[in-house]
N, C-alpha and C positions, 0 to 999 in steps of 0.2 A: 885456856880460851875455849877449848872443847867442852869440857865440862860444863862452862857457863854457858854456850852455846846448847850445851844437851839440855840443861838446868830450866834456861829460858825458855825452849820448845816445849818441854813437857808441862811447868805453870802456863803457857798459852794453850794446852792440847784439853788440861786440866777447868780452865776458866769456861773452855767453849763447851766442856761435858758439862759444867755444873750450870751453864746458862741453859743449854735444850734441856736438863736436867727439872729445870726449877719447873715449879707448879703455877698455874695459871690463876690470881685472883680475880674473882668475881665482887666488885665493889658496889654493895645493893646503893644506889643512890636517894639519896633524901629529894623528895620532891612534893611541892604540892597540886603539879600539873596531876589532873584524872582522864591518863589519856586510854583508852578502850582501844584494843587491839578488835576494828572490825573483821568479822565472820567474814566479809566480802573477799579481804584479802586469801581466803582459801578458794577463791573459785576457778571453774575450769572453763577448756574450748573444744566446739566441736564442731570442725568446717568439712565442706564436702570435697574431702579428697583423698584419694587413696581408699582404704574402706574402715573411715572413721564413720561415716553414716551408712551408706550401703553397706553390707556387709560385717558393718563391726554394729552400733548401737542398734540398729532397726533391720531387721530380717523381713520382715512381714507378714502380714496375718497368715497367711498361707504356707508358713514356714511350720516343719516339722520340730525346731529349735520352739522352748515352751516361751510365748510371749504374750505382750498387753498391749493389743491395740500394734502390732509390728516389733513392737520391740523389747529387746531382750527379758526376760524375768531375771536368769541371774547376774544382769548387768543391773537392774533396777533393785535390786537387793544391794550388790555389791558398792552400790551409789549412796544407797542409804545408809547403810553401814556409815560411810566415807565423812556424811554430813555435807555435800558439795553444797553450798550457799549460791553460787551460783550456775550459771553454764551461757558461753557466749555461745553466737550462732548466728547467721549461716557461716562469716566467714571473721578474719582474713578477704587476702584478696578477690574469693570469691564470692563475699558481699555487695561490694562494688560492679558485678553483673550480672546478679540476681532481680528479679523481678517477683515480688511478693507475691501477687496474683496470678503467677503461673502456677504457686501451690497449694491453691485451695481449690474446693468443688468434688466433685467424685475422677476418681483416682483416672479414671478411663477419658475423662474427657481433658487432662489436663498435657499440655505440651513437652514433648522433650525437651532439653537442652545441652547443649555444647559444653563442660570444663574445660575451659578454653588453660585455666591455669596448670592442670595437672592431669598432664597425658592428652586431653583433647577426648575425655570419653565421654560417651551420651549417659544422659540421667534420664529419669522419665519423670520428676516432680512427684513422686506417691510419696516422700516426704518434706514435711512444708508447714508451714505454718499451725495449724491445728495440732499436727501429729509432734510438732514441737513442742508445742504449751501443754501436750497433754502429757507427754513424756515427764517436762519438768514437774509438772503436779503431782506426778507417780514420785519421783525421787525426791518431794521434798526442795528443790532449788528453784530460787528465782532464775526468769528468762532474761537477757541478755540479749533485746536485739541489736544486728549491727545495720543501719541503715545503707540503701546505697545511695550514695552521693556520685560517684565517677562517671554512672552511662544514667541514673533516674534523675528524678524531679522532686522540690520539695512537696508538691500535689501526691507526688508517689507516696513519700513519707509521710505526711500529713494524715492519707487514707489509709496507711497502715495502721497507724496510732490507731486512730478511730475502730478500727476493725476487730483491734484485741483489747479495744480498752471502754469505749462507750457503753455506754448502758441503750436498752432497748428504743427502737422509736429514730434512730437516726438511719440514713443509706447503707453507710456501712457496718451497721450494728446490727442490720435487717439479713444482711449478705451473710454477714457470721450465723447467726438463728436458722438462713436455709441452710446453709455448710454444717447442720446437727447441733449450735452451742451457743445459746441463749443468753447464760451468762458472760458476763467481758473477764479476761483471765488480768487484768488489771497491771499492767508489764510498766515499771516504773524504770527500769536500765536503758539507756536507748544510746548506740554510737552511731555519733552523726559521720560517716564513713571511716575507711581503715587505710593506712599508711597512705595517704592524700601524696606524698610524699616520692612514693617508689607506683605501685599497679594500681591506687587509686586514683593515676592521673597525673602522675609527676607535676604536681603543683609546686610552685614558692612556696612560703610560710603564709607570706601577704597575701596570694590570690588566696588559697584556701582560708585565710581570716576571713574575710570580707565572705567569701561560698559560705562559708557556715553560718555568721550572722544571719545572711538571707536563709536559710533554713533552720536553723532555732529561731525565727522570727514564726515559721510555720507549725511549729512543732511548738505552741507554750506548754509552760510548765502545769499549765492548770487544765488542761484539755479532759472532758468527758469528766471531770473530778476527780483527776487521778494524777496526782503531782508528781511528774518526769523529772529524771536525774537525768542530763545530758551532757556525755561523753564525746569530747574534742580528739580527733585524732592527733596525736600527741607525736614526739620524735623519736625517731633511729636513734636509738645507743645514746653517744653524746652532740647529737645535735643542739645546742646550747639556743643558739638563737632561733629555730622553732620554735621551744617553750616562752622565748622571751615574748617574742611576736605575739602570738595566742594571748597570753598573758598580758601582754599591752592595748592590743585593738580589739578584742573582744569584751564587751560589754558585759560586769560583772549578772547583772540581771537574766543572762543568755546563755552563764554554761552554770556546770557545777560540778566539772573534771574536765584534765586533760591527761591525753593518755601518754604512755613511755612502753614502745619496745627492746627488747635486749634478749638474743640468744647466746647462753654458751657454747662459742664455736672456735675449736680450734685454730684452723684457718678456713676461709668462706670457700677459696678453691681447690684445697683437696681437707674436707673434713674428717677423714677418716672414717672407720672400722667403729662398731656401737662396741664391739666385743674384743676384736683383736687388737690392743693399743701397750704399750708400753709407757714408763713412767715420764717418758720427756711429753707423752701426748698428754697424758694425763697430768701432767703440770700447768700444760698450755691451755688445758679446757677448765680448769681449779681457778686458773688464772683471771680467765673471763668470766668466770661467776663469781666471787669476788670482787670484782668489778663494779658491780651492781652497786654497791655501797659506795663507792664514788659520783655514780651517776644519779642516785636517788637523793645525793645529798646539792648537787652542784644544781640539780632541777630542781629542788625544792629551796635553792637558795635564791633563786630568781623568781619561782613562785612568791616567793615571803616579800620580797620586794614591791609585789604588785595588791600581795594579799595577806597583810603582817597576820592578819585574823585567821586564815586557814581556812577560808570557808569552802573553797575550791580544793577538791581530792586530787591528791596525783593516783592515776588507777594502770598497772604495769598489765596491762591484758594479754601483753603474750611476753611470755620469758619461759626459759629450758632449753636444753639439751639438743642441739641437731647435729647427726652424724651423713654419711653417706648413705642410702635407701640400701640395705640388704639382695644381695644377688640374688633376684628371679620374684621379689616381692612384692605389695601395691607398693605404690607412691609414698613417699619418707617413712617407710616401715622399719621400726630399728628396735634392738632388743635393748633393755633396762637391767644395768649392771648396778654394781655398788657406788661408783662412778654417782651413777645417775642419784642415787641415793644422798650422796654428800651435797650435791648440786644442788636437790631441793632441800636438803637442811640450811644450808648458806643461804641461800636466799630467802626461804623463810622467815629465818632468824635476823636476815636486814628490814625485811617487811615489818616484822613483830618489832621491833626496835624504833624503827619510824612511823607509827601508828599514827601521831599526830597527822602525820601528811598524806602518806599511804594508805588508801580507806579501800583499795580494792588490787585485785591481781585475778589472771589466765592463765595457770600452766598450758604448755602447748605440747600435745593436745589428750583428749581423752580416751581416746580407743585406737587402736592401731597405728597411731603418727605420731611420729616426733616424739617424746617424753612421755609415752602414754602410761596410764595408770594401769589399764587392762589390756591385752592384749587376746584374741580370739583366731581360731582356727575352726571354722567349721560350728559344729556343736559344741568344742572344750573352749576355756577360757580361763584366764591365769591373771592374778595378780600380780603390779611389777616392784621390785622395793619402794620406787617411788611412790606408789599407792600407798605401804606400808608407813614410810613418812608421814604422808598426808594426812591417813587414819592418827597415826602417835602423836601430830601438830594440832589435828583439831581442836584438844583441851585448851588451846589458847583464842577460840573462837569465841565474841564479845567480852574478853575476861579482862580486867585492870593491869597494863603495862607494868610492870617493875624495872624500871630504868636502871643497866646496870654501865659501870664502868670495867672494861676486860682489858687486863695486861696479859696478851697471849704467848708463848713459845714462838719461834719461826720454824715453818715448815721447807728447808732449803733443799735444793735442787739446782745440779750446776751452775753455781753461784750463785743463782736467785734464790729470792724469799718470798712466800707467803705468810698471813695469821697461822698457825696448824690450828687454834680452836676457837668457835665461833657460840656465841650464845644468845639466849633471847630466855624473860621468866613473865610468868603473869599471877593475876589472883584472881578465880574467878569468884563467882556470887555467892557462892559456898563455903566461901574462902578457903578453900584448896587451894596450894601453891604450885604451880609449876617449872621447871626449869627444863630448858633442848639444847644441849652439848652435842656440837661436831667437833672432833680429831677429823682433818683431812691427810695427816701426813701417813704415809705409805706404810713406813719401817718402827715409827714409834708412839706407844703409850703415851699420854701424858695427862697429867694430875689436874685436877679441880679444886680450889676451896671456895668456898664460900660461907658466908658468917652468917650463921641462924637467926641468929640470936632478938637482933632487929623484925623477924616476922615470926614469933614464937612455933617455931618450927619444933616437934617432938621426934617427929616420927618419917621415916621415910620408906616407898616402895620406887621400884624402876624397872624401867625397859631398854633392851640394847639392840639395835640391827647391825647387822654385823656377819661375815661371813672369812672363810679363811684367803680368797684372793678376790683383790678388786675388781677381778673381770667377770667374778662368778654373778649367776643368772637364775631365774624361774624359768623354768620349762613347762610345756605340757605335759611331759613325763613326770617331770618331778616340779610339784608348782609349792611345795612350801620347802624350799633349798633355803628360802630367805626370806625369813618372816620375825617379828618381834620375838622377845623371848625374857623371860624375867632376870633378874639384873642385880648380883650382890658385890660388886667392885665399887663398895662404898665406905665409909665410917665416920659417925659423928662422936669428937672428943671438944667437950669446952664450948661446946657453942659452935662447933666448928665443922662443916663438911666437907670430907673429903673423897673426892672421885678419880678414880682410875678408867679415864676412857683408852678400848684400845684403838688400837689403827684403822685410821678410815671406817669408823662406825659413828652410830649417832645414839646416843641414850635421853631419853626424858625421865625427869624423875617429879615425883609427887609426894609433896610434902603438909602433912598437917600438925 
């Protein structure tokens, strides 16, 4: 009986080696949908707090740091590189108590204000409206405003519109011309307030349905001839009947997105360490991004309900990464691990896969908060893996979805499971092919195939991010610790590709 008892243990020890063992297929799907993975879904945010705008994007003219008009040069390089499609802005919650017209006019006559959300510091409004649309125009990305709805008026919003979008000869298009800019910057993004929900006013579903009516009533789509795309503030995580509501009493003629938040957060009351975390944290935050694909699919299944045609975007304008603020730092200033790295591959790659529905995204945020892509001290400035992503993902920006079907490995962790590999491929116009491979799991490699053959695939190049511990980081001292790097843990036999990704790295590969 021992024997068969040893006999039995080791064929069960043997089964579960050659399951994590097996290789993951990528099953190219046949379809005749032509869904376009929109550019949008790459864009970013940049709200005023902490020192994502002071201090981190815009210095000032008078800054010894080399800038355009305030703001940064090698941020405005580092942006285009990037491709950012868009950039939201002013906030977040400090949307909802901004006042547009405190930041325009010349810099000395304009009023302080209150951040009442983070920390309670004074601003002085020297960046604002202008010095935002001009920014975007340097980097190439559409603007992204976020109106306020919680303490303004739809007259507030209304005369914003007008002010960045009218052509000459109206009040507020006259106001623009004395503020130095004649031409209208033509801002087609516009969010009719942000988390209606939580600091834009703890609203119902119901009151803010009916609020926003009355202000996309004010706000058409055709105003000054510049045909506005307006953005519903949409639900927390999985608030299921927010999206329904939206989706039900708003009039298809009056939006053309609703939005969805979601951060990867461990736990909300002790989030942890951006750098010092071990593998049970780092389960728990894999966990929640992950997740994502749950929630983009349950909200988009209520969408369909309302709108079999699609015509209305789900746009995920804030998603990433929040840890606890670094000891003695501004406001949610956190360092960008590998961690962070895997985060925006996963979720990426739910975006790139949901294309059909998905037409836009925010990582949060851009410069010194939360997920940021860059981080700055002074005069230096580093890029964060996650930037490094962002740069490696762009090939998938307006390119033809390739729908694939993934049988993944489980990525397990005291008892529990995860996918360990996630994927997402496109074709762009040049018909280059792409493909973005995440391994999340900690300890193990694991294998890729995929069948050529179906898109006359010859040849292959790639990339891997990748370092030798999860926790590792770019520094100031040392800012390319962790950066792309060419990539030959590949081989095509038979029509057949095969990938060795390792641990917690992400590879993209390119195929013609």
């Amino acid at each position: 009986m021992k024997k068969l008892f040893l006999l039995i243990c080791i064929f069960i020890v043997l089964q579960n080696v050659s399951a994590q063992s097996k290789a993951t297929d990528l099953t190219i799907l046949k379809t005749e949908d032509k869904t376009i993975i929109n550019k949008h879904i790459y864009g970013h945010f940049a709200e005023h707090l902490g020192k994502c705008i002071y201090g981190g994007l815009f210095v000032g003219e008078d800054s010894n740091i080399s800038n355009t008009k305030g703001v940064r040069n090698d941020i405005i390089r580092a942006l285009q590189e990037l491709k950012v499609p868009n950039l939201r802005w002013p906030g977040g919650c400090f949307a909802d108590t901004y006042h547009w017209k405190d930041g325009i006019g010349p810099k000395k006559d304009r009023p302080s204000i209150v951040n009442r959300w983070w920390g309670g510091t004074v601003e002085d409004n020297s960046f604002g409206t202008n010095e935002f649309l001009d920014m975007c125009e340097a980097i190439g990305a559409e603007p992204y405003l976020a109106g306020n709805v919680g303490s303004g008026s739809p007259h507030e919003l209304d005369e914003w519109v007008q002010y960045v979008n009218y052509q000459p000869g109206s009040p507020m298009s006259d106001l623009r011309k004395k503020n130095g800019r004649e031409k209208p910057w033509g801002v087609s993004l516009w969010g009719v307030g942000n988390e209606m929900w939580g600091c834009g006013g703890n609203m119902t579903a119901e009151f803010y349905a009916n609020l926003y009516r009355q202000y996309a009533t004010f706000i058409p789509d055709t105003k000054g001839g510049k045909k506005l795309f307006r953005i519903a503030s949409g639900a927390n995580g999985d608030d299921y009947h927010w999206t329904e509501v939206l989706m039900r009493d708003i009039p298809k003629g009056l939006i053309e997105a609703v939005a969805l938040h979601w951060y990867s957060v461990a736990n909300w009351d002790r989030k942890g360490s951006s750098t010092k975390f071990d593998e049970s944290q780092y389960f728990q935050t894999m966990t929640a991004a992950v997740k994502i694909e749950e929630l983009v699919q349950k909200h988009s299944q209520i969408m369909d309900k309302y709108d079999p045609e699609k015509k209305i975007a789900l746009i995920v304008d804030e998603w990433g990464a929040w840890y606890d603020t670094e000891e003695g730092a501004s406001a949610l200033y956190q360092q960008n691990t590998m961690r962070d790295a895997m985060i925006a591959g996963v979720t990426l790659n739910v975006f790139n896969n949901h294309a059909d529905r998905v037409k836009g995204a925010n990582l949060a945020q851009i410069v010194n908060v939360l997920q940021a892509v860059i981080l700055t001290d002074k005069e230096k400035m580093v890029l964060t893996p996650t930037y490094h992503v962002m740069k490696m993902y762009n090939v998938h920006q307006d390119a033809l979805l390739i729908p694939l079907e993934i049988e993944s490995p489980k990525y397990i962790f005291d008892k529990k499971e995860l996918p360990a590999v996630s994927a997402s491929a496109s074709k762009d116009k040049a018909g280059v092919t792409h493909f973005s491979l995440v391994n999340i799991d900690l300890k193990k490699e694991n294998k890729v195939k995929i069948n050529l053959k179906e898109l006359g695939i010859k040849s292959i190049k790639a990339e891997v991010l990748s370092s030798s511990k999860v926790q590792d980081y770019n520094t100031f001292e040392n800012p390319n610790k962790i950066i792309p790097v060419l990539f030959n843990k590949f081989s095509i036999k038979n029509d057949t590709l095969e990938v060795t990704i390792p641990p917690f790295s992400l590879v993209v590969l390119e195929g013609k």
